[in-house]
N, C-alpha and C positions, 0 to 999 in steps of 0.2 A: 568318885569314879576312878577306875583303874587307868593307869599309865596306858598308854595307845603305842603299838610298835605297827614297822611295817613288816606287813606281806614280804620275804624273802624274794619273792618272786615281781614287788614290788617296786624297790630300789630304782630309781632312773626312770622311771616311769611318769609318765604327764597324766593329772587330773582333773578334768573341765579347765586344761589350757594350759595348767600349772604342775611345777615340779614336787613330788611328791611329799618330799619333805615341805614344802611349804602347806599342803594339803594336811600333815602328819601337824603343826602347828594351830590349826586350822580348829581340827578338832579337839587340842587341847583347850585352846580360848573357849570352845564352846562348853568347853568341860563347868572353867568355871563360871558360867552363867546355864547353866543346868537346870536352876531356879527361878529363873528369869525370862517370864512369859511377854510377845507381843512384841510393841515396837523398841523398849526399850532395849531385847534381846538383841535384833536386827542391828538396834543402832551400834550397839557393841560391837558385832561380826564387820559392818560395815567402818567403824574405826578402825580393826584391824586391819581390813584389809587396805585401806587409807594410806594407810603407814607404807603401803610396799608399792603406792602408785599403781594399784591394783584398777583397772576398768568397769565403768558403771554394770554392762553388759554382764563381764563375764560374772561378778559378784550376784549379779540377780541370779545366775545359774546355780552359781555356787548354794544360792540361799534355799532355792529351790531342792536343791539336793541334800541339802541338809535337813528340809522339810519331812523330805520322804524315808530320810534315816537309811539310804538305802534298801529299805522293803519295799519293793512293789504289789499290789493290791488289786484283785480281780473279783467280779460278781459272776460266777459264773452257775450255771441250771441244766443238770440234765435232761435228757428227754425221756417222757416216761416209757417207760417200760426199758431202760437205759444203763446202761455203766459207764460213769465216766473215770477213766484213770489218767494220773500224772505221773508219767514216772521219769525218771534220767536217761538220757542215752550218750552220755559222754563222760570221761573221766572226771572231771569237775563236779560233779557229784557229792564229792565229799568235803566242798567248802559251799551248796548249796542247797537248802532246804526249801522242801515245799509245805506249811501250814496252814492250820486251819485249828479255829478257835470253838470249844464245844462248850459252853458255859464256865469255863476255868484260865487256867493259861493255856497258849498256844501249844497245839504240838506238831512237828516239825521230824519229816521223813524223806527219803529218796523214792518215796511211792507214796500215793493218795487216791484211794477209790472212793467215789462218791456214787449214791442210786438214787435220794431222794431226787424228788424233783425242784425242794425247796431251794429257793437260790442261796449260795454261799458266799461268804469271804473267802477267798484263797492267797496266801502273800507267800513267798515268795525272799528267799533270803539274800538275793546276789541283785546287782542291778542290772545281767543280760538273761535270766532264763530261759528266754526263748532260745540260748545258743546250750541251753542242758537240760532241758526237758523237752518230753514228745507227748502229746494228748490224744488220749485213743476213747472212743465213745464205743463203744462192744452192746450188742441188740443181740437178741437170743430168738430163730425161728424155727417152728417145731410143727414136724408137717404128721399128719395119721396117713390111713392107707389108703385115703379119697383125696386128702386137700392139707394144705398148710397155711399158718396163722397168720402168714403176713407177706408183703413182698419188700423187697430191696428202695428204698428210698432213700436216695441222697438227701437230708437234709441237716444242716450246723447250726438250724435256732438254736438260740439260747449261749451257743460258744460265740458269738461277735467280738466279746473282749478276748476271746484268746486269738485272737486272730494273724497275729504276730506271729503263734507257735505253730513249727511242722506237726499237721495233725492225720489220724488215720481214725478210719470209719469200718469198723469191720463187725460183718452178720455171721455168728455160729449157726450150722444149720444142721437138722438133724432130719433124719426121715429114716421108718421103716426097713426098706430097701436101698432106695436111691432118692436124689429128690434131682430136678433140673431148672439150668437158669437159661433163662431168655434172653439172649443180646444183639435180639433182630432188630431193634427201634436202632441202638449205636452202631454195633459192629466193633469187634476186636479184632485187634491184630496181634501177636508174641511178639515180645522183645527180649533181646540178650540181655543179661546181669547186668551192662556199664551201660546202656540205652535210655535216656529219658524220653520222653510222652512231650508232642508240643505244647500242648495244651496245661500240663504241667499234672496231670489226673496219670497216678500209675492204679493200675487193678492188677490182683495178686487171687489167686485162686488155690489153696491148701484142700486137698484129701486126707483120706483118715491114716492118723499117725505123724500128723505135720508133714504130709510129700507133699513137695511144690510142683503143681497142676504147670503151672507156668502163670510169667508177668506179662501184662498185656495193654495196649492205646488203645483208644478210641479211634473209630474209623479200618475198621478192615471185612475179613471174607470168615469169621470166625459168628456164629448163629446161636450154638446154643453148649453148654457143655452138661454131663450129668457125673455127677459124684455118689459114690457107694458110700449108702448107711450115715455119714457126717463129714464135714469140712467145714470150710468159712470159706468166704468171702471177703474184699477190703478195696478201700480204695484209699491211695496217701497222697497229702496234698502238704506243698511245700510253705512256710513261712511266708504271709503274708497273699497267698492264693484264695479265693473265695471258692467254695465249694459248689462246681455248678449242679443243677437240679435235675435230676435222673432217677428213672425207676425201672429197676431189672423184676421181671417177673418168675415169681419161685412156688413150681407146680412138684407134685409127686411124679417121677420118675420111673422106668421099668427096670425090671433087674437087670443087671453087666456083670458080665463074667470078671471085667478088669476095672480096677479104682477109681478109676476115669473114665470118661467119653468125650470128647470134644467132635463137635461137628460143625464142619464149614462149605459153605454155599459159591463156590468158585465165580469170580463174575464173568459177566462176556465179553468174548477179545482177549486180547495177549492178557495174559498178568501169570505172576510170580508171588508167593505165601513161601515166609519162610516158618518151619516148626524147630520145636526142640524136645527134647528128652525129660522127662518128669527129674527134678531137682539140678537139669543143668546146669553149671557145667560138672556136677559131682553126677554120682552114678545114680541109676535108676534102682533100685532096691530088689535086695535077694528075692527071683523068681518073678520081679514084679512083671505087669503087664497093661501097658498102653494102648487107649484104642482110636483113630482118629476115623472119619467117616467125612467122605467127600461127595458132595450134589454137584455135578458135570452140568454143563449146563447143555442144551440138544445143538446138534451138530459142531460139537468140541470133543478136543480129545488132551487128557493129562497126560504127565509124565513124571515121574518122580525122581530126584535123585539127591543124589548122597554128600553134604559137602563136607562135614566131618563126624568120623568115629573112633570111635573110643572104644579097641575091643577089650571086653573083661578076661580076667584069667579065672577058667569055672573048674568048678571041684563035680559039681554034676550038671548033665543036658551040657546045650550050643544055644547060644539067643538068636533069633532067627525074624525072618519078617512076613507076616501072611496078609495075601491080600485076596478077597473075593467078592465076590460081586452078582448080581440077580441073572447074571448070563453068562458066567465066563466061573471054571472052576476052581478050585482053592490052587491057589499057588504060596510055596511054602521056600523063600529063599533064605541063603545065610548074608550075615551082612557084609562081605566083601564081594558078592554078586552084583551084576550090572542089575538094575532096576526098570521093572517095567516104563514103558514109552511111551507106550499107543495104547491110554485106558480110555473106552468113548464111552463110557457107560460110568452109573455112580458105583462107588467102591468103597472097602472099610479098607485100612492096614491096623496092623496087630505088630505091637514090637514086643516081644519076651525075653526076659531076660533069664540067666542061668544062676544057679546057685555062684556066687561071689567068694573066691579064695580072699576074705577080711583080712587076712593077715600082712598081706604085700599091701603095700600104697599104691594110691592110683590104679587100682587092677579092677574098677570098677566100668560100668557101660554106660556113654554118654553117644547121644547123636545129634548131630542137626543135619536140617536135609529141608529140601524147597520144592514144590508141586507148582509147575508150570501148563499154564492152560492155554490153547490156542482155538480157531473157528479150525475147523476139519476143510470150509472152503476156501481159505487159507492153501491149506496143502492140497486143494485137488487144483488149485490155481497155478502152484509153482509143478503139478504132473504136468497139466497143460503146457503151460511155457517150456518145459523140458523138450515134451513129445514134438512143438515148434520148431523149437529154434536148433536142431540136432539135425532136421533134414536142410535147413537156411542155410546152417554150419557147412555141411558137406556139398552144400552145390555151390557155396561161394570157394571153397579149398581146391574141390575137383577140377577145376580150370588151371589153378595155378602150382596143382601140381601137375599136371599132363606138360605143360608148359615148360616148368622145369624138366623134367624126365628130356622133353626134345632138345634143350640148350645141354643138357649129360650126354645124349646121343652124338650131338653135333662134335661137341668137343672131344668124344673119346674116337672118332671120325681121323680127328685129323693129328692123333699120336702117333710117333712114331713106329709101323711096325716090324721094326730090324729088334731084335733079342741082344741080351749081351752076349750071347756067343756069337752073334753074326749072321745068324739064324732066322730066315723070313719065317715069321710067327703067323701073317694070312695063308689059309690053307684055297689052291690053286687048282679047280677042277678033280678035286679028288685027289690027287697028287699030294705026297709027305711035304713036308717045307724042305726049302732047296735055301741051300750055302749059296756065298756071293763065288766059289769059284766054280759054281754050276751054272748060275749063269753067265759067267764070263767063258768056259768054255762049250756052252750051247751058242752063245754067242761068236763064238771063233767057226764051229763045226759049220759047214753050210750045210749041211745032210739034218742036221739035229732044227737047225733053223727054220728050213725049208716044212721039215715035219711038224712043227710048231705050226708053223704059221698055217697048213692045212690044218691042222686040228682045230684051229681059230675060228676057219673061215667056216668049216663042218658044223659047230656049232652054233 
């Protein structure tokens, strides 16, 4: 056997407890009993490690590990009509193999597809793969221009040993025209790029060309969606998650003008759906066109609006947003216009995009925006209370301004009214206002006094 060095990346490192180099020792001794099968090998391992006051415990580990050489070992089956792949999704990659033995020696790849159904050995050359490999089972449904061959069924027979690995389930589907999926038994809801699923089940919805339809949870107002001509379908479940058991139903579909269709069933009472833009947060594709279709529920009314966008910079057209509906006519806005309010009826919106100047970064069209639903008797509850409490309002005010007004009268009553010139400012039976030495010498005059005091008494 060859000399053993470590991993560079190894050094200082602890191995089932122990320092590496003691670990690097380890496998020399084993080296030399290479030929030496059973208990006398053991006894040998177990001398050595004697010698360093090594622990009953952790040696049984050690011996363990030495057992498996490092390779780990899976039975694994696909299902029929199936594709199972294994392939890397981490840099480690290139100190870890995935094999399988076909009547010869092994051979050993960063990928492994399997169709048979017949079950396999699959090993495995590192002792974590579950932290460098992802396992994908790929079903292929293929619809004519009546019906299609199969429906959406969650099920991971036969992967129970992989169970450890983050796995994905994904259905290619092709149709005709269009084909559409069912998601009325669950209910989806969109989720942003960094948003996990509680349940720990993400679903992923691809259009033709790889656009991302959008990520979606379990549990929301989202019904059915339809896809033009092909996509897939998936749903990804994380390391050590069991797949729960679910069946999305997948019928032929009518023709769309746009890649997509997504339709959602708003429920009753308050609530809020947030959506987003096909391949959010990047852009929506040269010219493309989204179509979302909303079922109102009766005496509700939506509202839509806008919480972020991303305008493109276009080389031809404007992206624009149409919305219409079975009573109410096309309305055709841009996207920094305020957004309809008061939609009581069901309604499509249509988001179009413009031809995309590629060359600048970022100049592409991303939106998100949220449709809010309320009971319409709701709002004819807060007219009422309005038309109420506005006449309550003004007869409890009325009194106490009248009241005030009298306490302003009173006190402007008893201001003084001499002017700074000296000047009596109260005007006096019609008479100009009179100086203080008018009336000090009406006062003096008896003739002027006299005459006063008749005009008094006259009046």
């Amino acid at each position: 056997m060859g000399q053993h060095r470590l991993h560079p990346g190894a050094r200082g490192r602890m191995f089932w407890g122990f320092p590496a180099s003691l670990h690097l020792d380890l496998l020399s001794e084993l080296d030399k009993t290479q030929r030496t099968r059973g208990l006398n090998h053991c006894s040998h391992i177990m001398s050595f490690y004697k010698s360093r006051q090594v622990s009953t415990q952790i040696l049984l580990m050690i011996i363990a590990a030495y057992v498996v050489s490092g390779v780990q070992k899976f039975i694994v089956s696909p299902g029929q009509g199936s594709t199972l792949k294994i392939s890397s999704s981490s840099s480690q990659a290139n100190i870890c193999k995935v094999c399988i033995s076909s009547g010869g020696s092994p051979q050993c790849s960063t990928l492994l597809l399997l169709t048979d159904t017949t079950p396999v050995s699959v090993e495995f050359t590192c002792p974590e793969p579950e932290d460098v490999f992802i396992v994908e089972t790929v079903r292929n449904i293929d619809c004519s221009a009546s019906s299609c061959s199969n429906h959406i069924i969650q099920d991971d027979s036969g992967l129970q040993s992989l169970l450890a690995f983050p796995r994905r389930f994904t259905w290619n589907i092709k149709a005709p025209k269009a084909f559409k999926l069912d998601f009325t038994k669950m209910g989806l809801r969109q989720i942003g790029p960094s948003e996990t699923c509680s349940d720990k089940h993400t679903f992923t919805l691809l259009a033709t060309g790889n656009v991302l339809v959008g990520k979606y949870c379990r549990s929301g107002s989202i019904s059915t969606a339809e896809v033009t001509s092909q996509g897939s379908f998936s749903v990804d479940v994380p390391a050590g998650q069991k797949l729960q058991d679910e069946q999305v139903d997948v019928s032929v579909g009518e023709e769309i003008k746009s890649p997509a269709r997504v339709s959602l069933t708003l429920p009753k009472g308050t609530s809020t759906t947030e959506l987003l833009s096909p391949n959010y947060p990047d852009s929506v594709p040269d010219d493309g066109v989204m179509e979302w279709d909303f079922q109102v529920p009766l005496d509700h009314q939506a509202a839509v609006e806008f919480r972020s966008v991303a305008q493109p910079r276009c080389l031809r057209k404007e992206p624009a947003v149409e919305y219409c509906g079975a009573l109410r006519p096309l309305l055709v806005l841009s996207l920094d216009k305020a957004q309809p309010q008061q939609l009581q009826e069901n309604f499509s919106m249509i988001l179009s995009n413009c031809e995309v100047d590629g060359e600048l970064p970022g100049s592409g069209l991303s939106l998100s925006f949220t449709v809010s639903a309320s009971s319409s008797q709701d709002h004819h509850l807060i007219i009422i209370l309005c038309v109420v409490t506005i006449p309550v309002v003004i007869f409890l005010i009325t009194p106490v301004c009248i009241y005030i007004g009298r306490k302003i009268k009173k006190l402007y009553n008893r201001v003084s009214v001499d002017g700074p010139d000296d000047t009596n400012l109260q005007p006096e039976n019609n008479r100009g206002p009179k100086t203080r030495q008018d009336n000090e010498s009406s006062a003096g005059d008896p003739f002027l006094s006299s005459a006063h005091f008749q005009s008094s008494s006259f009046i």
